[in-house]
C-alpha positions as CSV (number, residue, x, y, z in Angstrom):
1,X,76.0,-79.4,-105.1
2,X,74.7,-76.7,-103.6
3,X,71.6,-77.0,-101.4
4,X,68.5,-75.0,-102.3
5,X,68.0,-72.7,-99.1
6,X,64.5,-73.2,-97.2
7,X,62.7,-70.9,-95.5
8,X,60.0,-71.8,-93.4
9,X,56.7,-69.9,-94.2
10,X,54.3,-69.5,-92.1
11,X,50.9,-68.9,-92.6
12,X,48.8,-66.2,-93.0
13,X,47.2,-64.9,-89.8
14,X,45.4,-61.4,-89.5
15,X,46.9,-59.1,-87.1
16,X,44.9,-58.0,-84.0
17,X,44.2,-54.3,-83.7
18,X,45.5,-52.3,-80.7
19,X,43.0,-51.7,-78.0
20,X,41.3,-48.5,-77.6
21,X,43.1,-46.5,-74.5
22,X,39.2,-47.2,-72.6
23,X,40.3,-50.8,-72.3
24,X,43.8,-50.8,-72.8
25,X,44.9,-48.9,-69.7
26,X,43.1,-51.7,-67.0
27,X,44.2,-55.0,-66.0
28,X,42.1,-57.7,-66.4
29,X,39.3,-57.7,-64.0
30,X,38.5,-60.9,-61.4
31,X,34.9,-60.9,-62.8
32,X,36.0,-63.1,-65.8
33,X,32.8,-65.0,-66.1
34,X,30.3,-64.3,-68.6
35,X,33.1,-61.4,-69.6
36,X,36.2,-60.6,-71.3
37,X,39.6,-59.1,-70.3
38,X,39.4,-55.6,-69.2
39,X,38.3,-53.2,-66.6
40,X,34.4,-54.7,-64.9
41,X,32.7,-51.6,-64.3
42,X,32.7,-52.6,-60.7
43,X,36.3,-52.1,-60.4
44,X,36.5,-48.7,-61.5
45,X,38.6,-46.9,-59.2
46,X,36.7,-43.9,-57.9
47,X,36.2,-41.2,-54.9
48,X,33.4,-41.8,-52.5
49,X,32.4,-37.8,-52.7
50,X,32.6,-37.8,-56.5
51,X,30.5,-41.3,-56.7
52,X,26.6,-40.3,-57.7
53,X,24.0,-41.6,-60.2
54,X,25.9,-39.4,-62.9
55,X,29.7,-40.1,-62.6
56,X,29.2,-43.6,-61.8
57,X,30.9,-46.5,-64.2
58,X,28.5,-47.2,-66.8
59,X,28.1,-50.7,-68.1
60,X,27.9,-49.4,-71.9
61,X,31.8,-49.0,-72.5
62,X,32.7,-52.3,-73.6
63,X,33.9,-52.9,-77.1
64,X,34.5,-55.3,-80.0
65,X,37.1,-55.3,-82.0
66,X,36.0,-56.9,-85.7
67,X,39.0,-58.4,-88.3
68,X,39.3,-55.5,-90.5
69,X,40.4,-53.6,-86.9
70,X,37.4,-51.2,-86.3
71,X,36.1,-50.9,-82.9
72,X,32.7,-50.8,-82.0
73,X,30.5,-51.2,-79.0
74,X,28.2,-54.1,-77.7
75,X,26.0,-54.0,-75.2
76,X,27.3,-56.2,-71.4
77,X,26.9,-59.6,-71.5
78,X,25.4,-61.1,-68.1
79,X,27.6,-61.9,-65.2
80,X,27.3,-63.5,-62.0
81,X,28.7,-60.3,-60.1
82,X,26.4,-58.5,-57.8
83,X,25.7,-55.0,-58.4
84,X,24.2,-52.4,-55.8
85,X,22.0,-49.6,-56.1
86,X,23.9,-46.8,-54.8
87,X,21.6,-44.0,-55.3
88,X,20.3,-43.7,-51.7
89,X,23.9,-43.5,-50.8
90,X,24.7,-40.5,-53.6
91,X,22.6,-37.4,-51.9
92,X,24.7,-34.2,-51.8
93,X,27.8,-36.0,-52.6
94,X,28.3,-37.5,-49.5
95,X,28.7,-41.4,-48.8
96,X,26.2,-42.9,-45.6
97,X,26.3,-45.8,-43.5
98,X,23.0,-48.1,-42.3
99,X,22.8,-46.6,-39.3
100,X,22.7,-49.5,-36.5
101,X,20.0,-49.6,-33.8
102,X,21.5,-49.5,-30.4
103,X,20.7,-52.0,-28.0
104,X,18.6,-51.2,-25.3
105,X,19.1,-51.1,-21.5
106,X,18.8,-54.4,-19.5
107,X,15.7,-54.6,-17.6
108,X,17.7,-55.0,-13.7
109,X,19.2,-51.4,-14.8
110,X,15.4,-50.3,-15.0
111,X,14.9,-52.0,-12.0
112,X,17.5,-50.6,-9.9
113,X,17.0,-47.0,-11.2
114,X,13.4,-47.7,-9.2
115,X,14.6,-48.9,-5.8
116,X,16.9,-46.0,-5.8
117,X,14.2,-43.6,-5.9
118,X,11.9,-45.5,-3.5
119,X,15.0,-45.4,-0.9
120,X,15.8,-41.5,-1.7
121,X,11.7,-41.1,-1.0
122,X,11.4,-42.6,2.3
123,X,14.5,-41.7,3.5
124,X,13.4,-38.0,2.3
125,X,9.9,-39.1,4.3
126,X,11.3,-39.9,7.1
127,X,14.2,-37.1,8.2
128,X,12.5,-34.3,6.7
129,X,9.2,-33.8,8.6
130,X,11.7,-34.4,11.9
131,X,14.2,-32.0,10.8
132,X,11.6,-29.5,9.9
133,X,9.9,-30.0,13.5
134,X,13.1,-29.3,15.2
135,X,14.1,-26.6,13.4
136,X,10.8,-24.9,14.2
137,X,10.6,-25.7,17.9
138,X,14.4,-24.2,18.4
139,X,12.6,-21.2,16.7
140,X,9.7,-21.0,18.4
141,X,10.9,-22.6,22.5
142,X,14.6,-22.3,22.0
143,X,16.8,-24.8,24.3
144,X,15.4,-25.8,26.9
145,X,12.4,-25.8,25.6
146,X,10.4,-22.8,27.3
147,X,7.1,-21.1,27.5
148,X,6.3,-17.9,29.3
149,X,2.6,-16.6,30.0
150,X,1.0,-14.3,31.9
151,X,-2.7,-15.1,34.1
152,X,-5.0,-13.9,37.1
153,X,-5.8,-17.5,38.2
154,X,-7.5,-15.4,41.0
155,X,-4.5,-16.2,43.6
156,X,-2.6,-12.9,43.9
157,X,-3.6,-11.2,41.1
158,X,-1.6,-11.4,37.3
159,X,0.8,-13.6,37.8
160,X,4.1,-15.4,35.5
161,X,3.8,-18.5,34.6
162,X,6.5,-20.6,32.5
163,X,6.8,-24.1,31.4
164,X,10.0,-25.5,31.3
165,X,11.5,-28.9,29.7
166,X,14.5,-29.8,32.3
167,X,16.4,-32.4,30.3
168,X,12.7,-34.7,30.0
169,X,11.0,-33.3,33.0
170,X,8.3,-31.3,32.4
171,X,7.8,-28.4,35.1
172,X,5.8,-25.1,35.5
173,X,6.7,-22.2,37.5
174,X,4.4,-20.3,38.8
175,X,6.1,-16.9,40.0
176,X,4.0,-13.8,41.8
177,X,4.3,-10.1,41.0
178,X,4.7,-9.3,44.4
179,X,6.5,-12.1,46.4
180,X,6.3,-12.2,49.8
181,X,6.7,-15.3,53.0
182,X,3.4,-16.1,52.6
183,X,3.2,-16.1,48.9
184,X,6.2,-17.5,47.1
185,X,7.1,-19.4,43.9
186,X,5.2,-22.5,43.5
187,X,7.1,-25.5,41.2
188,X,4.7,-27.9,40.0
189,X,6.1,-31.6,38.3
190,X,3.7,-32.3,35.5
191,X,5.4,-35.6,33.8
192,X,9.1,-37.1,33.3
193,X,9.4,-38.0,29.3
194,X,11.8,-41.3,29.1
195,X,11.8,-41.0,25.1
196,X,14.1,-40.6,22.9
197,X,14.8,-36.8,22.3
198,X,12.5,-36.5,25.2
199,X,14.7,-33.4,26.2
200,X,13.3,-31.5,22.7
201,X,9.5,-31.8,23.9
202,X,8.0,-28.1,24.1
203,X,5.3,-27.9,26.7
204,X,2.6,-24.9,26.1
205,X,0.0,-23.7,29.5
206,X,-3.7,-22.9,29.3
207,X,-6.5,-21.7,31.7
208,X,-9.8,-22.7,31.1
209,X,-12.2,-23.2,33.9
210,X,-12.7,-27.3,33.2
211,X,-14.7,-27.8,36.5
212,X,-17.1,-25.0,36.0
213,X,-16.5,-24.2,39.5
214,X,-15.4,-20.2,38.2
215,X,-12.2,-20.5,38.9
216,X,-9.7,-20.9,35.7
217,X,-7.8,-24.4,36.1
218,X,-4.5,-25.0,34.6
219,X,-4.1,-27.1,30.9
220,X,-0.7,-28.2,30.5
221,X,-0.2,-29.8,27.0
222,X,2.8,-31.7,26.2
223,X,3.6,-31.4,22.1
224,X,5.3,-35.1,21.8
225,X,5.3,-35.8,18.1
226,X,2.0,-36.1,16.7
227,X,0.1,-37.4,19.3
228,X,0.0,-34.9,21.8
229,X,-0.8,-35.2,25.5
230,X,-2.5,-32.8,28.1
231,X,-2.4,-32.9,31.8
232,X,-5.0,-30.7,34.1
233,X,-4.4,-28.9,37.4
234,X,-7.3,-27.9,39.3
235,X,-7.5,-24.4,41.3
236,X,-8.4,-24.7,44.5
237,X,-8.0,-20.6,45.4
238,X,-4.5,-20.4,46.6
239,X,-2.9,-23.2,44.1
240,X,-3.4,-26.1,41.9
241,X,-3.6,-29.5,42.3
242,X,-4.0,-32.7,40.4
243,X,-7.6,-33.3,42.2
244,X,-9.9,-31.4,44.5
């Protein structure tokens, strides 16, 4: 007997469309929520230069896909993905950064920056003014330190008279224009200096008549620093002494 053959039918199904090349050339996106398969307009591969308000992926390029197999558009569903507003970012087709604010200087740096200047001040304070004086008495007196005047003291007529710094000792000379046994070169001692530096102390010689006796007595001053001293030698007719 021979057996009727069967076939097994299946039913009637309507075939799905092809997919537009839009959607059918992207793999399915990870932002499947509140979407379907395809390409999320976040994904869209792109170049930072070329990214701007008018080439970037638009959200209106999803479509349907109805039974009879026409395509059409819909408008995009709502999803949980975040979107950003790149506009700000899009000027002269260039991509920017949030610029980050640089953290400030510690307040010791501040602080150190300070007590560098007032060392370089008073160091500055200090060694300049002395410098300076040195540098203007080697000028002025040389080494020794020496100075050379002329006078009528009313002894033997003009005579030289020099004041000498011998290594602290203050000294004056007092030398005649015509020298002779009974008139010879008188050395007077005014002061010994025990300082320090006392060997760079200029001495400078006066002759005012102190006494008022009309006879011009001898003012030695001694320029030590700032405060200055003088010492007086009185003119007794023939030389000076410290008191008549």
């Amino acid at each position: 007997m021979k057996l009727r053959e069967q076939i097994a039918q299946q039913p009637p199904y309507i075939r799905r469309a092809s997919l537009p090349p839009e959607e059918r050339e992207y793999t399915i996106s990870r932002h499947i929520v509140g979407t379907r398969g395809g390409m999320h307009p976040e994904d869209a591969p792109y170049i930072s230069k070329t990214r701007s308000r008018n080439h970037a992926p638009t959200t209106q390029n999803y479509f349907e896909i109805d039974e009879e197999g026409e395509a059409y558009t819909r408008p995009p569903t709502r999803t949980s993905a975040r979107r950003y507003d790149l506009a700000p970012y899009a000027r002269r087709g260039e991509r920017r950064t949030e610029e980050l604010r640089s953290p400030g200087k510690h307040p010791l740096f501040y602080i150190g920056i300070c007590l560098v200047i007032m060392v370089a001040f008073l160091t500055a304070y200090t060694l300049i003014p002395q410098a300076y004086q040195r540098w203007q008495d080697e000028r002025v007196y040389g080494y020794p330190r020496t100075f050379q005047t002329d006078a009528n003291v009313s002894h033997t007529g003009t005579e030289h008279f020099m004041a000498l710094n011998n290594h602290g000792t203050i000294e004056v000379l007092e030398i005649p224009n015509y020298p002779s046994p009974a008139n010879q070169t008188r050395l007077y001692i005014i002061v010994r200096l025990s300082s320090q530096g006392a060997d760079l102390v200029p001495a400078t010689l006066s002759f005012p008549d102190i006494n008022g006796d009309g006879k011009p007595d001898m003012q030695v001053t001694v320029l030590d620093g700032s405060n200055p001293s003088v010492w007086v030698l009185f003119n007794n007719g023939t030389s000076f002494v410290p008191k008549l």
